[in-house]
N, C-alpha and C positions, 0 to 999 in steps of 0.2 A: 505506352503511357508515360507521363515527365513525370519526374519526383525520383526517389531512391532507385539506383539499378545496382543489378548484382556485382558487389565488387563492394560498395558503398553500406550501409548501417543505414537502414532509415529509422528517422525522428519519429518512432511510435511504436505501440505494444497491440497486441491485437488476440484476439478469441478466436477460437474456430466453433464451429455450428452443431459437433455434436462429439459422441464416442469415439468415432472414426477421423480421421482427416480424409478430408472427402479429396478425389482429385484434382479437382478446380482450386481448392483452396492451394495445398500441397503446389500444384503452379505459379498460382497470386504472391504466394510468398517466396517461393524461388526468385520470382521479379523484382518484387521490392522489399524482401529482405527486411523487416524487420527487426528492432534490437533485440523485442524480446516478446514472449504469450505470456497470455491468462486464461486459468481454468476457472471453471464455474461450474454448477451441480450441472448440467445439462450434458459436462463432456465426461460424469463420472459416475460409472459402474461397479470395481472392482480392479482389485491391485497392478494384477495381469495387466487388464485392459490401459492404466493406465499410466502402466513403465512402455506400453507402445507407443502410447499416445505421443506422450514426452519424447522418446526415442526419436517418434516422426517426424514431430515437431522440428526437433532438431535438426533431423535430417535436411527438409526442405530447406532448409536455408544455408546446410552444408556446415556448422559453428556449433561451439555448445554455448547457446544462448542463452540466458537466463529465462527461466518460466517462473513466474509467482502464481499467488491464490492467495482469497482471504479467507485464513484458518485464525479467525482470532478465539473461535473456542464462544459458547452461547447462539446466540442471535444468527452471528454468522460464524459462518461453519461448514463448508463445502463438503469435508471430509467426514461422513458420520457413520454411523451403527449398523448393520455388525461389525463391518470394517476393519473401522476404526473408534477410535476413544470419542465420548464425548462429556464436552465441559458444561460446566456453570459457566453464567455471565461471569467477565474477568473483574467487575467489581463485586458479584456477591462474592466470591473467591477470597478476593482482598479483605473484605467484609469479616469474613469467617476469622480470620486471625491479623488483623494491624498490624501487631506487632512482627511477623513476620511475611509483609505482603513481599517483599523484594524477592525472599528464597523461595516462597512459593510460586510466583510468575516464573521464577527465573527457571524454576526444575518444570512447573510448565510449557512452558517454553522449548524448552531443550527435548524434552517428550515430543513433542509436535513438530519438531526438527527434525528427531529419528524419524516417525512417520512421512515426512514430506520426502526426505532424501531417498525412501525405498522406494519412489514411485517416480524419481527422477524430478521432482519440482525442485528448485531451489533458491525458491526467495519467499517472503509472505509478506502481506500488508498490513505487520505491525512494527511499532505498537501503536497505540492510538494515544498520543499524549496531548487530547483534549480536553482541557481542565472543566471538569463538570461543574456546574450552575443549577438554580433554582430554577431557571428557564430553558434547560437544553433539552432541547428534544428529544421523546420517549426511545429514538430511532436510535438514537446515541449514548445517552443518559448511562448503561448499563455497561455500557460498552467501555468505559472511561474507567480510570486508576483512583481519581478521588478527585478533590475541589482545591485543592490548593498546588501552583506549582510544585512545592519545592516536593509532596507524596507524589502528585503526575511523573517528574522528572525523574526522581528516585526508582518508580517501579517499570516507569518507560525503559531509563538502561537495563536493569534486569530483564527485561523483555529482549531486549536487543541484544546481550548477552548470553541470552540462553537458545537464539539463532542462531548470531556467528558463531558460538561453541558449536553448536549441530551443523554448520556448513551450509549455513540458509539465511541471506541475506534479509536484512531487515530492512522494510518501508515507512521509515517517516509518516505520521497522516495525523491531524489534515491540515499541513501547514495553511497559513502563520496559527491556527486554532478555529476550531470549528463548536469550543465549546458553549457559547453564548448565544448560537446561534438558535431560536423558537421554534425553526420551521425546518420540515424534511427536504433535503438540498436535489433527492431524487423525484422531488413531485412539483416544488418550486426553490424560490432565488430567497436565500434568506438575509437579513439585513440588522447588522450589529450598530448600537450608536455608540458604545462605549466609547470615550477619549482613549487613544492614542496611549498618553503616560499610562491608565488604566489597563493597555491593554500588553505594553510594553512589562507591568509589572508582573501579570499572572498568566496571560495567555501565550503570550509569546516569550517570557519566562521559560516555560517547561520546555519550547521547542529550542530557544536557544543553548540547554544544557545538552539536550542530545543531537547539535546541529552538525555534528562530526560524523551523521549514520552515511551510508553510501548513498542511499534513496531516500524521497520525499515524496508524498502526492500532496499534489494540493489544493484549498479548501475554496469548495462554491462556494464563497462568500462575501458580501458586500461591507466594508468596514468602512462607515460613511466618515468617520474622519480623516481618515488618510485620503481615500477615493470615494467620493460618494457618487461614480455611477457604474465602474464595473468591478464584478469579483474580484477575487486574491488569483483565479485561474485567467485573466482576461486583461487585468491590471498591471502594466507595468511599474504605476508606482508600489505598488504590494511586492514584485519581483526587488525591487531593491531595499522593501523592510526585509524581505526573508533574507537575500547576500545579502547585507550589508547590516541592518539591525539585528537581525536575529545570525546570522553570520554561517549560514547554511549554506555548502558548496558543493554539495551532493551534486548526483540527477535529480533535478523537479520535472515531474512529471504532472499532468494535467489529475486529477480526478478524472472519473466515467465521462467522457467528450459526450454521450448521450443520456446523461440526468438531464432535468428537464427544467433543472437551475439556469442554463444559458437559453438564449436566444438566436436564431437564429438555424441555418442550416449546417449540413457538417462542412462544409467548405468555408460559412464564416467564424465558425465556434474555431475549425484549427486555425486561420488565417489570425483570430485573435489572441488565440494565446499565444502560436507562436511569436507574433509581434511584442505579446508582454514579456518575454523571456522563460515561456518555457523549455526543457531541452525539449519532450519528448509530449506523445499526444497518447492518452488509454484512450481505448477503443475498445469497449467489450461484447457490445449485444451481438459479431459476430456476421451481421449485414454487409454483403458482400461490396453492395453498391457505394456505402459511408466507407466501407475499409480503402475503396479505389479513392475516393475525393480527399479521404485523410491522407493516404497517402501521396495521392498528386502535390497536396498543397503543402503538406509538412517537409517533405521531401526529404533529403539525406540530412543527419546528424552535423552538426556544425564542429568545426575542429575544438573548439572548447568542451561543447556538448560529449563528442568522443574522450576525449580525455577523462572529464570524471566518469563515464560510463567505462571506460577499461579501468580505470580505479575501483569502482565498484567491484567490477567483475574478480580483481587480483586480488579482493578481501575474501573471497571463496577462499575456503578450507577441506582437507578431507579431516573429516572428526576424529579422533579417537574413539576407538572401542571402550563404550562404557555397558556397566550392568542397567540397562533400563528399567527393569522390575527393582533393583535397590531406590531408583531416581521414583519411581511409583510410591514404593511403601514411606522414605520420610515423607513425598507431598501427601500422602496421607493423614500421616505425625501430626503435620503440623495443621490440616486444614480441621478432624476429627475433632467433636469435643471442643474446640475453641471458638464457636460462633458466639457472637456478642447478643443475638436476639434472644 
């Protein structure tokens, strides 16, 4: 196959298909090497099962590569019950006490870090500093920190800080903002009209306060002033609001290469982002035959792309041993008793 060979980092993240890493896959990725996986409820059982899983993962590719998952706590939520903990949506959360949404995400946070690191994941795709709207989508809407940058940014770093305190890198999403968007980006292509200055002020606001995170994903979306014919993932004039306006130098990484926001097959979905400047291509439904095409065509990480993806990597930590059940009872404190409704 052409594209990434062993030796090389290939431009993309990838799934595997169940509990097991099956051996076909366990091969596929010996060959092309990608940077890093994604877990999804389909590959999770039980704690056990899933420090092998991790373990495996890592094996095949011979590196301790990064693994993420989205544990954002509600809605989505991979890791659940009995398990593991589970959350409120992270804006009824916020909800519950205003005035202290920062410390409460943050000890959030930091809880779902200790969880993620026992089972050998160590990244997640948050925060989600999508500044919610009267029109954002139910899909998202709960999902988000509040309506105005400067609350977004404020409880996005606490997010972000209460990973890298736990040793679990944080992912940006959905740059440049996914919050205006009407429509669900996994069923179709949604499309913003806001001006630019408009969007400069509150959307891409919150994402430039926190444009220092290691990781980005970014947002299916169509921002008719800047580009009004393809997304922010497929766009490369969006790729230099994000460097350059918003001043994000992370890894950008593509959102889902298989939401059904893009057009196209998987060989022109990657052929187009990677042309917009993305580093790296997600790939998660785990399909063996789009993992081969993504990977033919994304091929090996670019020497820039490598750089901030080992930058990434050197902001891993090993934690400190904290009292977790102390980090429990104040987010209790504070969340208890202090709902606004």
């Amino acid at each position: 196959m052409t594209g990434a060979i062993s030796g090389t980092q290939g431009a993309y993240i990838f799934g595997c298909a169940g509990e097991k890493l099956l051996p076909e896959e366990a091969a596929f990725f010996a060959e092309t090497n990608p940077w890093g996986f994604i877990l999804f409820a389909r590959n999770i059982d039980n704690p056990d099962q899933l420090r092998r899983l991790t373990n495996d993962l890592r094996t095949s590719v011979g590196r301790d590569a990064l693994i993420t998952i989205d544990q954002e706590g509600g809605r989505v939520e991979r890791l659940t019950p009995p398990q593991w903990r589970h959350w409120m949506p992270p804006l009824d959360q916020i909800k519950e006490n205003p005035a202290a949404a920062a410390r409460s995400m943050y000890l959030r946070y930091r809880i779902i870090a200790d969880e993620l690191r026992d089972i050998g994941v160590d990244s997640n795709c948050a925060p989600c500093a999508d500044v919610a709207t009267a029109q954002t989508h139910p899909f998202l809407y709960n999902r988000c920190y509040g309506e105005d940058a400067y609350t977004v940014a404020l409880v996005g770093r606490a997010v972000a800080d209460g990973l890298l305190d736990g040793g679990v890198l944080p992912v940006l999403k959905h740059i440049p903002g996914h919050g205006r968007a009407g429509t669900d980006s996994h069923l179709e292509l949604p499309r913003v009209s806001a001006k630019r200055a408009d969007l400069m002020a509150s959307d891409f606001a919150a994402m430039k306060a926190l444009s220092d995170l290691p990781l980005g994903m970014s947002a299916h979306v169509v921002y008719e002033d800047i580009d009004p014919s393809d997304c922010a993932t497929t766009s490369s004039a969006m790729t230099r609001v994000v460097r350059e306006d918003i001043g994000f130098d992370g890894v950008l990484m593509t959102d889902d290469i298989s939401m059904n926001a893009l057009n196209g097959d998987m060989i022109e979905r990657t052929r187009a982002s990677m042309a917009a400047g993305m580093d790296m291509i997600l790939h998660c439904n785990s399909e063996m035959s789009e993992m081969q095409q993504v990977a033919q065509q994304a091929g090996a990480l670019t020497p820039a792309a490598q750089a901030r993806a080992d930058a990434a990597l050197n902001m891993r930590i090993s934690p400190d041993n904290i009292d977790i059940s102390a980090l429990e009872a104040e987010l209790a404190s504070l969340l208890i008793g202090h709902s606004d409704e």
